[in-house]
C-alpha positions as CSV (number, residue, x, y, z in Angstrom):
1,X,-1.6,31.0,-15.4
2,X,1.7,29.6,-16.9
3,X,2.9,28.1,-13.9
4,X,-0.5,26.5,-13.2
5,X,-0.8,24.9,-16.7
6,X,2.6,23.7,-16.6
7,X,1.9,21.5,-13.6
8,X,-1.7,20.7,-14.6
9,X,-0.6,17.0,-15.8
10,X,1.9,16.1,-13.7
11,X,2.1,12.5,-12.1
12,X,4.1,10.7,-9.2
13,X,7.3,9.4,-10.6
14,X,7.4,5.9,-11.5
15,X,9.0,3.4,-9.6
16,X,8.1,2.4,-5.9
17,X,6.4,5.3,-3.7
18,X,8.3,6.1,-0.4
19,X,6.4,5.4,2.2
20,X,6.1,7.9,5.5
21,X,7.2,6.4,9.2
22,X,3.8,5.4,10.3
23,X,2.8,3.8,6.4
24,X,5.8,2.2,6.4
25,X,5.2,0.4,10.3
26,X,2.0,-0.9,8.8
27,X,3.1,-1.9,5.8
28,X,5.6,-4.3,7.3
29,X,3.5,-5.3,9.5
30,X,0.7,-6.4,7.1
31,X,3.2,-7.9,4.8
32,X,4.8,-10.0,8.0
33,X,1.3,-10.9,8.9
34,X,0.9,-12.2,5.2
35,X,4.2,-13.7,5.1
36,X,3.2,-15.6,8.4
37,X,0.2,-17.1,7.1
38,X,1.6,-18.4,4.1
39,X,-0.3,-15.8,1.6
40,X,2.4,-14.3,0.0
41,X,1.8,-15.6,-3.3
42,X,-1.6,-14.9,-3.4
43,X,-1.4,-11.5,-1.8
44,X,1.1,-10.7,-4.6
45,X,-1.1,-11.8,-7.4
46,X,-3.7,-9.9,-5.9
47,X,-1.3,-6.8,-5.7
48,X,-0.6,-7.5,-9.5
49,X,-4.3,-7.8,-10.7
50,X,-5.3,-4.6,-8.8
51,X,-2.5,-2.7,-10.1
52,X,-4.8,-0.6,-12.7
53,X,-7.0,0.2,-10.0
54,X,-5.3,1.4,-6.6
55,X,-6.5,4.5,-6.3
56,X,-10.1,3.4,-6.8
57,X,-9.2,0.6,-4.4
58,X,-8.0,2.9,-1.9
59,X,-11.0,5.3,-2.2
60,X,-13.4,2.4,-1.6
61,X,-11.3,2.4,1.4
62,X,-12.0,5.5,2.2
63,X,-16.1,4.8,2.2
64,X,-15.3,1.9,4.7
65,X,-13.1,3.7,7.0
66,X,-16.1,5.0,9.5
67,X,-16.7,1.3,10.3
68,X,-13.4,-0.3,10.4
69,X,-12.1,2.7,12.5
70,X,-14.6,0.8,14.9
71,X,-12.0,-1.8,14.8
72,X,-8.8,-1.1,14.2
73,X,-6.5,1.5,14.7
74,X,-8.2,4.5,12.3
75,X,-4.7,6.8,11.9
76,X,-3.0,3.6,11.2
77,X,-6.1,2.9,8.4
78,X,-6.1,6.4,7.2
79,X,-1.9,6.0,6.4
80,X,-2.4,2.9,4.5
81,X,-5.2,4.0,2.4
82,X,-3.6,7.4,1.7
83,X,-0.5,5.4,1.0
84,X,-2.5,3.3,-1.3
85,X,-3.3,6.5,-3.6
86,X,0.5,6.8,-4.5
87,X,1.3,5.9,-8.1
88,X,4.2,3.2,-6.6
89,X,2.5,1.7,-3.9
90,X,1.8,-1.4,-5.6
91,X,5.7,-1.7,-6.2
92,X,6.4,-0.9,-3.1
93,X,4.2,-3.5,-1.6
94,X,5.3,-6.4,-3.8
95,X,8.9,-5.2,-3.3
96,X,8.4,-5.7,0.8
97,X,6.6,-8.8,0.5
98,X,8.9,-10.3,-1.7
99,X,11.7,-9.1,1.0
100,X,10.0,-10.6,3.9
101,X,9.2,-13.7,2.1
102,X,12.7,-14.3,1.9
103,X,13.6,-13.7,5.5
104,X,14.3,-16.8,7.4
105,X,13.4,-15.8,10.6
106,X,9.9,-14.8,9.2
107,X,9.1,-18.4,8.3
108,X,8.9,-20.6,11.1
């Protein structure tokens, strides 16, 4: 009972979340896709306003994942949003954006 109770509470470390090989492929790729299109600023304040609510975000997700599966890649959906339920994804996120925003190559 002790050792349950003693871990009853516990959260993800803070700082970013580390990211598995496949979250970490579609993470670049959505944050080069954003990047591309010029969105970075927006897509970070939209990071920064969500913050509070990423795990609810990523559960909604979740609901929605039946239909997009339809069209898109559903393992590659299913990494993201159980990457989104990390404490430090949002971090993470604005951390790679920022890092591809300042690529050269990734603004043509």
């Amino acid at each position: 009972m002790k050792q349950w109770l003693k871990h009853a509470f516990a959260v993800d470390p803070p700082g970013p979340a580390e990211p598995n090989p496949v979250q970490k492929a579609v993470v670049d790729r959505m944050c080069r896709e954003v990047v591309r299109r010029r969105l970075t600023v927006p897509a970070t304040l939209a990071l920064e306003l969500g913050r509070p609510l990423n795990y609810v975000s990523a559960q909604f997700l979740h609901f929605w994942q039946p239909i997009v599966s339809a069209v898109t890649n559903a393992e590659e959906y299913e990494q993201f949003t159980l990457f989104l339920e990390q404490r430090g994804s949002i971090d993470y996120l604005a951390e790679r954006l920022a890092a591809e925003g300042k690529d050269p190559d990734a603004n043509p």
